[in-house]
Backbone as CSV, one residue per row, in Angstrom:
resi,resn,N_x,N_y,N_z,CA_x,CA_y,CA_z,C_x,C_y,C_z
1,UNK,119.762,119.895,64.365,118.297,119.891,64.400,117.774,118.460,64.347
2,UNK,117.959,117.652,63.291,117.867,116.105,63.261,118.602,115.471,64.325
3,UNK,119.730,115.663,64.838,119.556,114.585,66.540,118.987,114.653,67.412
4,UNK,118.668,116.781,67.501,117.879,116.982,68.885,116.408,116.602,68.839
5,UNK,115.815,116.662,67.305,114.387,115.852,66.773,114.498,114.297,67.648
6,UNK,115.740,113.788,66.973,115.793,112.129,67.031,115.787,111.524,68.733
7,UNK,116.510,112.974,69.684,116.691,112.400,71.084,115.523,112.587,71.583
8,UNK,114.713,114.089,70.844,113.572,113.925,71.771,112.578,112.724,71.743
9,UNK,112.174,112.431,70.288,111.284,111.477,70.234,111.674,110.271,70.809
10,UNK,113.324,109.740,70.271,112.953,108.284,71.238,113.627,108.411,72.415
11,UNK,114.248,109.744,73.654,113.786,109.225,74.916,112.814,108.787,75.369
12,UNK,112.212,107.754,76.581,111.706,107.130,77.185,110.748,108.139,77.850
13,UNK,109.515,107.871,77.896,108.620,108.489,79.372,108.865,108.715,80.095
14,UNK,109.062,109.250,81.001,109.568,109.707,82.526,107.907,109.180,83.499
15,UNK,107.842,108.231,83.780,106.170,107.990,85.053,106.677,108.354,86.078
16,UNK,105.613,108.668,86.640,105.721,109.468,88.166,105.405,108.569,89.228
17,UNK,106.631,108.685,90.119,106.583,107.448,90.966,105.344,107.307,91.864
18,UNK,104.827,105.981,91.817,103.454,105.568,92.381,103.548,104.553,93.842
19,UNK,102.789,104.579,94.964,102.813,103.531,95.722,102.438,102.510,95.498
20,UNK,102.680,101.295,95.725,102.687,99.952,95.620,102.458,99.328,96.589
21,UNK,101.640,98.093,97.491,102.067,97.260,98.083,102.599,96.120,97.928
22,UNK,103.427,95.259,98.394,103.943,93.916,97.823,104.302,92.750,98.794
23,UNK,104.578,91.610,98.581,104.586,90.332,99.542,105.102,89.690,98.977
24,UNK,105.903,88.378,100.397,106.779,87.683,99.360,105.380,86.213,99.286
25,UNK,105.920,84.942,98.913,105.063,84.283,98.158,104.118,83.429,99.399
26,UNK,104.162,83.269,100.473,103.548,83.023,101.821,102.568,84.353,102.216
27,UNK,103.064,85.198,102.272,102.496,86.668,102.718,102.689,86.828,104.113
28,UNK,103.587,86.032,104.690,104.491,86.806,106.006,104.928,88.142,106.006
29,UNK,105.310,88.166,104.898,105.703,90.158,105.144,105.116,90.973,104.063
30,UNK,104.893,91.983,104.607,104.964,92.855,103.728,105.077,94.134,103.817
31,UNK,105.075,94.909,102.797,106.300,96.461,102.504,105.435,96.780,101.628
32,UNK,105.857,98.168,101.568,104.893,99.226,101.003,106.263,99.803,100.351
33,UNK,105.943,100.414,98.825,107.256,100.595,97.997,106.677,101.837,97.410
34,UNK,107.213,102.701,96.662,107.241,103.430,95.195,108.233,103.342,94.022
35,UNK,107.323,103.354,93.110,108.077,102.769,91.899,107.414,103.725,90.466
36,UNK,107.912,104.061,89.448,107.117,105.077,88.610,107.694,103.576,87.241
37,UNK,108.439,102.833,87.156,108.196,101.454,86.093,108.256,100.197,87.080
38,UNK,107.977,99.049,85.707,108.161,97.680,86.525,109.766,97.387,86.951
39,UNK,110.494,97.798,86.425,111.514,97.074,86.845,112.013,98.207,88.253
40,UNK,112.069,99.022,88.429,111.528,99.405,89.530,111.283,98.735,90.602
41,UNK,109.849,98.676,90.410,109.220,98.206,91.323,110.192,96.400,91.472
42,UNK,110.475,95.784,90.715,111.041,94.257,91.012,112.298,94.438,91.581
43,UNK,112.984,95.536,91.609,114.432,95.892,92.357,114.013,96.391,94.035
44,UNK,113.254,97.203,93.852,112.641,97.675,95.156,112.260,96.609,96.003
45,UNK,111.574,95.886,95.297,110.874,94.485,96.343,111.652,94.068,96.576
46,UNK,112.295,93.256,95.770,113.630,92.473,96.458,114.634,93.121,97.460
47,UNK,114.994,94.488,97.098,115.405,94.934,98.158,114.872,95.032,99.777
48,UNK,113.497,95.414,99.376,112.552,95.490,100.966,112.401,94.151,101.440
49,UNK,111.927,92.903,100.563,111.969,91.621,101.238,113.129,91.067,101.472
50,UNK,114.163,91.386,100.963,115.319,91.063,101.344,115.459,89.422,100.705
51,UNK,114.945,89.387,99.403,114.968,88.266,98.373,116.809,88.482,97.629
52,UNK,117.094,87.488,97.688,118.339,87.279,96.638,117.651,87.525,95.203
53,UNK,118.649,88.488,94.315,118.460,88.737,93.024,118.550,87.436,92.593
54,UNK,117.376,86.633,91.143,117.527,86.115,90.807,116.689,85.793,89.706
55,UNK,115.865,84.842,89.355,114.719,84.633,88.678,113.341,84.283,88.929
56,UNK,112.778,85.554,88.901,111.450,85.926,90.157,110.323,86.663,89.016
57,UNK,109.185,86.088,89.341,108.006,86.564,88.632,107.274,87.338,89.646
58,UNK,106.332,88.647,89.138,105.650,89.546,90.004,104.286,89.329,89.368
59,UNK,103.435,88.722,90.330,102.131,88.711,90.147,101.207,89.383,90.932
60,UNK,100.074,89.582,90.469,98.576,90.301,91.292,98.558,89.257,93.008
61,UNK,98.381,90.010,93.570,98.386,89.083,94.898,96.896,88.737,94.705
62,UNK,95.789,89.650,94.383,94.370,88.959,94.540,94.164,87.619,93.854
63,UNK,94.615,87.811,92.804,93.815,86.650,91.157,95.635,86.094,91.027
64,UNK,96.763,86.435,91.234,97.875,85.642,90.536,97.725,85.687,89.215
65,UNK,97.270,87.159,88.663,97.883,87.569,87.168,99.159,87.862,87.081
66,UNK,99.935,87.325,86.073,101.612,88.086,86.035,101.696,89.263,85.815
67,UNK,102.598,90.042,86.070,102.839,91.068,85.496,104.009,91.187,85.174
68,UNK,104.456,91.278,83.582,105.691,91.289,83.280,105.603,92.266,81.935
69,UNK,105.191,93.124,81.882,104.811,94.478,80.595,104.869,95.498,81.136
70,UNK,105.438,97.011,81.010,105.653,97.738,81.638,104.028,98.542,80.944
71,UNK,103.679,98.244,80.161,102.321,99.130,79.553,101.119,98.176,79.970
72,UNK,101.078,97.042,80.474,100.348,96.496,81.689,100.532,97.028,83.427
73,UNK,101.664,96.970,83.499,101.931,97.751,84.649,101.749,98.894,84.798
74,UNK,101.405,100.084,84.183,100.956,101.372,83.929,99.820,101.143,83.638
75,UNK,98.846,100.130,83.620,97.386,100.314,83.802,96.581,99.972,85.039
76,UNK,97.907,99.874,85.933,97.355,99.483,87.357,97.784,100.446,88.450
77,UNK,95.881,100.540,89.071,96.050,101.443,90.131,96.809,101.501,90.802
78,UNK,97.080,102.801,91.571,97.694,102.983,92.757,97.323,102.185,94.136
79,UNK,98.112,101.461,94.720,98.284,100.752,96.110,97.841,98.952,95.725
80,UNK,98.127,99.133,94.095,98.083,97.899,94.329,98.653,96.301,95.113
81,UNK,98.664,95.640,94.883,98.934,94.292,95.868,99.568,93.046,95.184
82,UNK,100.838,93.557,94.738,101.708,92.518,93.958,102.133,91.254,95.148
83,UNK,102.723,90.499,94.374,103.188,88.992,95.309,104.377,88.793,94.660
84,UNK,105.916,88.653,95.187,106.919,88.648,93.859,107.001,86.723,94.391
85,UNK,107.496,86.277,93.357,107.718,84.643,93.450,108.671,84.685,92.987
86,UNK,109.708,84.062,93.852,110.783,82.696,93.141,110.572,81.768,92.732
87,UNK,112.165,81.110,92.225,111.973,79.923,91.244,111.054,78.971,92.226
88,UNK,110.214,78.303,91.544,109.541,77.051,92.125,108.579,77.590,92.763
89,UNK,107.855,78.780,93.266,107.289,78.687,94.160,105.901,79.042,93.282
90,UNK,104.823,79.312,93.792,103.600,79.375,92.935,102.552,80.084,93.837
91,UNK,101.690,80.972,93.077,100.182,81.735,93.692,99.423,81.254,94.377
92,UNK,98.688,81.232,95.588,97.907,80.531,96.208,97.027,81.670,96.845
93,UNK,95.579,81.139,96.567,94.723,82.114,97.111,95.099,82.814,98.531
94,UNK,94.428,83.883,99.097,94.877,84.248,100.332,93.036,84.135,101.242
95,UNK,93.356,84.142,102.432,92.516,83.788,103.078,91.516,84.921,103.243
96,UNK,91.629,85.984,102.875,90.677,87.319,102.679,90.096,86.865,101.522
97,UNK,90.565,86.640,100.685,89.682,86.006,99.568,88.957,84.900,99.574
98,UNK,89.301,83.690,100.737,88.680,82.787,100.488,87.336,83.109,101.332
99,UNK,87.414,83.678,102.261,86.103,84.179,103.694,85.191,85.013,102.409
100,UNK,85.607,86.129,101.569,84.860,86.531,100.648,84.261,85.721,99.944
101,UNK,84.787,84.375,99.168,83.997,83.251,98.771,82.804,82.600,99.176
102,UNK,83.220,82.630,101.003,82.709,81.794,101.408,81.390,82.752,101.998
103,UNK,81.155,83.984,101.902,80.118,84.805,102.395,79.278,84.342,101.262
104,UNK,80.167,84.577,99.725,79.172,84.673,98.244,78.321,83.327,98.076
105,UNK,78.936,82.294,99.227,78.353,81.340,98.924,76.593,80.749,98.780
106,UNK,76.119,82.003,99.791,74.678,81.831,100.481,73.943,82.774,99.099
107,UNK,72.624,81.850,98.804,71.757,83.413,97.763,71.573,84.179,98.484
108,UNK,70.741,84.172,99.548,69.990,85.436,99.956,69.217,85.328,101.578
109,UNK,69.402,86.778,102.202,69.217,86.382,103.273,67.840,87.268,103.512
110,UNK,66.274,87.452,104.085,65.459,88.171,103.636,64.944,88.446,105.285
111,UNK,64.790,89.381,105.570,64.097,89.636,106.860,63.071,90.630,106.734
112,UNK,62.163,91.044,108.008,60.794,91.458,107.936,60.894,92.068,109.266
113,UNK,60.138,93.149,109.244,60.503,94.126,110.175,59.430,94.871,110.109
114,UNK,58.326,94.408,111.341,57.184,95.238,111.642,57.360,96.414,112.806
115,UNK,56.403,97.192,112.195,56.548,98.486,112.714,55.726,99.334,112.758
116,UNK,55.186,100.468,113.480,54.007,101.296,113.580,54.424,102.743,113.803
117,UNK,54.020,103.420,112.687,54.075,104.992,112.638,53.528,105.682,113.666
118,UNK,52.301,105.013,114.041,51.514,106.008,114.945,51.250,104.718,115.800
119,UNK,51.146,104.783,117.886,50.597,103.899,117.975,48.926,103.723,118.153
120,UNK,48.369,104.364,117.822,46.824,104.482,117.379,46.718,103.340,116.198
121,UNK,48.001,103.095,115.080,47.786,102.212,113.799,47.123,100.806,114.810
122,UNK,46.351,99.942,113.607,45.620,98.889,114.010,46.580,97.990,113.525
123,UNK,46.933,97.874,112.247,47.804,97.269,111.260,49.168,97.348,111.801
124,UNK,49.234,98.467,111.610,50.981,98.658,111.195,51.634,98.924,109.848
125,UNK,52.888,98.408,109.982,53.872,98.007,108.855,54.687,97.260,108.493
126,UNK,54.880,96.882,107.152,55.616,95.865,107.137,56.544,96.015,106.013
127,UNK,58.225,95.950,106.826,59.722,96.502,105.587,59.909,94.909,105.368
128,UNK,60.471,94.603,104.302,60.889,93.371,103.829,62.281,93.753,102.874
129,UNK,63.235,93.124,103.405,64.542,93.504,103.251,65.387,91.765,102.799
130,UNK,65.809,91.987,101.187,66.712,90.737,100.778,67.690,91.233,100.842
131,UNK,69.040,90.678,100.999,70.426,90.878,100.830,70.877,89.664,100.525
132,UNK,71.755,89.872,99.315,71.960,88.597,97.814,73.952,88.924,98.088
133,UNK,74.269,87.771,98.284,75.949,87.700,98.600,76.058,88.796,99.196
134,UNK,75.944,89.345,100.113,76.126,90.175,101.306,76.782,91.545,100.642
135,UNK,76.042,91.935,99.245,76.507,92.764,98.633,75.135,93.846,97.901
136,UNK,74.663,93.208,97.486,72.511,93.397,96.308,71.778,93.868,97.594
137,UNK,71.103,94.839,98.542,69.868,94.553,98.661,68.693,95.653,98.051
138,UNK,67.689,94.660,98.540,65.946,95.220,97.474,65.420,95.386,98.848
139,UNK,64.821,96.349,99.386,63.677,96.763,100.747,62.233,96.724,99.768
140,UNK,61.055,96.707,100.207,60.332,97.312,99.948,59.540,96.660,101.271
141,UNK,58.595,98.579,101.191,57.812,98.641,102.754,56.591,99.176,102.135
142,UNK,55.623,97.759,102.747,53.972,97.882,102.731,53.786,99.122,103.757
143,UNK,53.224,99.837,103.572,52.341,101.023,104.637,50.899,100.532,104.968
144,UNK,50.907,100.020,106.452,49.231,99.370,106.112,48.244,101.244,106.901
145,UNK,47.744,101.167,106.904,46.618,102.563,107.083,46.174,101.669,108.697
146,UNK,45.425,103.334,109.417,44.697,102.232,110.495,43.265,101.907,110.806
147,UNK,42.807,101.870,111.672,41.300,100.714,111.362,40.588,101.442,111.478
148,UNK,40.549,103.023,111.421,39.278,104.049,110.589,39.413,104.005,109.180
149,UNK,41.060,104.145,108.720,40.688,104.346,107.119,40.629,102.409,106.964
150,UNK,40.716,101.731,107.439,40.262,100.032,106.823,39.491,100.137,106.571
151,UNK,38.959,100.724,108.234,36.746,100.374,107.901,36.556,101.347,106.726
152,UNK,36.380,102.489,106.586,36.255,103.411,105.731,36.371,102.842,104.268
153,UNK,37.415,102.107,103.949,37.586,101.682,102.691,36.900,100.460,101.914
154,UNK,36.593,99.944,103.655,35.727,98.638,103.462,33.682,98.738,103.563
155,UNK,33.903,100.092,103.790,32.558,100.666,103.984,32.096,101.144,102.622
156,UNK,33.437,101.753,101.609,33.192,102.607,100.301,33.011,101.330,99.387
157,UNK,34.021,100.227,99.418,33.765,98.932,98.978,32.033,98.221,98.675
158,UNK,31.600,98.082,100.079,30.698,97.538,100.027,29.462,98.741,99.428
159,UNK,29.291,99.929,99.694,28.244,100.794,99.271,28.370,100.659,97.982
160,UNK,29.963,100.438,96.977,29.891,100.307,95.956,29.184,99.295,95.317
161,UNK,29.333,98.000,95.877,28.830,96.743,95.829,27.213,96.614,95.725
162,UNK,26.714,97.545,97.016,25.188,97.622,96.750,24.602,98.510,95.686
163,UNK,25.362,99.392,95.366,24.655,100.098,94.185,24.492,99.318,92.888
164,UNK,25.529,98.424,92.922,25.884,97.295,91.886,24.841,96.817,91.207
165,UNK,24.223,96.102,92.893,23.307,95.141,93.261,22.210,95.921,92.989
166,UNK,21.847,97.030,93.170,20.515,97.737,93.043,20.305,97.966,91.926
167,UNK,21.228,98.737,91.043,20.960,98.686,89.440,20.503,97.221,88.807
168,UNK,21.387,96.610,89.305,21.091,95.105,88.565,19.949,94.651,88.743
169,UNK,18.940,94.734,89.921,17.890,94.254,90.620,16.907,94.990,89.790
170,UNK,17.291,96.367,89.387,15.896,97.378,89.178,16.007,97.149,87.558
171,UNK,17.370,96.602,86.250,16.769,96.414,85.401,16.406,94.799,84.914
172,UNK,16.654,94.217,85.978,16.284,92.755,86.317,14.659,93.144,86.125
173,UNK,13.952,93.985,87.203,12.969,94.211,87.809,12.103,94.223,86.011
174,UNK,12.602,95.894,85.442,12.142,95.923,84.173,11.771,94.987,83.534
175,UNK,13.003,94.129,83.145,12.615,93.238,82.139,11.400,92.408,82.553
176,UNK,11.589,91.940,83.427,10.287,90.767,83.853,9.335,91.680,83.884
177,UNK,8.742,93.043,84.633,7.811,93.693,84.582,7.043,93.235,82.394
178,UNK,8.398,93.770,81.343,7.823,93.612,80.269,7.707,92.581,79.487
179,UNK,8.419,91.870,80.030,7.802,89.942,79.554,6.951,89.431,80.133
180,UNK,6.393,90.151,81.333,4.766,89.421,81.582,3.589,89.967,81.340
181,UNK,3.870,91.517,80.986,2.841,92.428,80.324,2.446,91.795,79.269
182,UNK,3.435,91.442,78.409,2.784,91.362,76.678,2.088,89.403,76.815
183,UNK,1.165,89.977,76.003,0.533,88.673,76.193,1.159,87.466,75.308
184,UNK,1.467,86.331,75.785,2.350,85.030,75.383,1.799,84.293,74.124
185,UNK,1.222,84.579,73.150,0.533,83.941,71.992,1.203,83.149,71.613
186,UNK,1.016,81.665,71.840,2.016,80.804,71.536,1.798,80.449,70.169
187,UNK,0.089,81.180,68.992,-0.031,80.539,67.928,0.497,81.988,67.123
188,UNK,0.450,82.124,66.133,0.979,83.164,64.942,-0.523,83.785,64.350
189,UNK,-0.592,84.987,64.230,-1.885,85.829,64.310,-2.412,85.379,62.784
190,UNK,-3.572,84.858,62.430,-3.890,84.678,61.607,-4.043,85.718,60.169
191,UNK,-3.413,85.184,59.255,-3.618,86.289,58.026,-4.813,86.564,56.820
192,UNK,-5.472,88.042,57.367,-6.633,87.611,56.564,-6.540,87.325,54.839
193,UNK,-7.594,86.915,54.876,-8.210,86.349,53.581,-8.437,87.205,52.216
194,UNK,-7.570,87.607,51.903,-7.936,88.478,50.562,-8.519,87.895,49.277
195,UNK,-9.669,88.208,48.585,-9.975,87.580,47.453,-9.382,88.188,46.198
196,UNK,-8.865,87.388,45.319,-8.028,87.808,44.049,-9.111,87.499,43.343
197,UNK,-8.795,88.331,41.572,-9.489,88.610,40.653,-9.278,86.764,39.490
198,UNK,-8.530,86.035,41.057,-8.741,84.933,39.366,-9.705,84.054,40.354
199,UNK,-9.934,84.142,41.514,-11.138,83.117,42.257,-12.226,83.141,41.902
């Protein structure tokens, strides 16, 4: 009972073999593998590139992260894009990555794009479209109306405007009507004269 306890717990995981892609350190070739661990996968490559066994590091082909942990290597997707290296040799960006750089390089590119729903519109429309590293974009589209509802709006505008003007005029009007009615006594009304009991 205690060995068959002891074998189960410390046999090993069994992973289920996964596809891989891989390259040697130029990226002249490359092979497509399955592998369910790392060492696996570093026997396989060498076999498909046809590398002499020896002392060889397996890195991320995008970024040239190592990978040498089998519980790092089990946190990476399927079809990933290893690079195996020999002694001396070293990671160097690849040219898909550098054209991606070189797109991210620009902020933003913004265009404008007029257009008419109906052709009766007077106006039109107008889409305004940014695109930020050829990845972000923001549209937004003015709807202009056409030159019945303009005038129309510019007609409700101004009637508003004169009513404005007319109230203002008519208690304009008031007031002056009652500041010239009352008569302007520029002296203070005289107070009569009461006689007290000590005069």
């Amino acid at each position: 009972m205690g060995s068959q306890t002891k074998r189960v717990l410390l046999t090993p995981l069994m992973y289920s073999s996964r596809p891989f892609r891989v390259s040697n350190h130029d990226r002249s070739s490359r092979r497509g593998v399955t592998a369910n661990t790392l060492k696996e996968l570093i026997s396989k490559t060498l076999e498909a590139l046809a590398i002499t066994p020896g002392l060889v590091t397996l890195v991320l082909e995008e970024d040239g992260t190592v990978v040498d942990t089998e519980e790092f290597f089990q946190t990476l997707g399927d079809n990933t894009h290893f690079m195996i290296l020999e002694k001396g040799q070293k990671w160097t960006l690849g040219p898909k990555y550098v054209t991606q750089k070189q797109k991210r390089s620009g902020i933003a590119r913004v265009t404008f794009d007029l257009y008419k729903m109906n052709p009766k519109d007077f106006l039109g429309c107008l889409n305004v479209k940014a695109t930020m590293y050829e990845m972000y974009s923001v549209t937004y589209d003015i709807k202009c109306t056409s030159a019945k509802a303009v005038l129309r709006h510019f007609l409700r505008f101004m009637s508003y405007a004169a009513q404005v003007t007319g109230q203002f005029l008519i208690y304009t009007g008031n007031y002056m009507l009652r500041v010239l009615d009352n008569p302007d006594d520029s002296t203070p009304p005289l107070k009569p004269r009461t006689k007290g009991w000590l005069q």
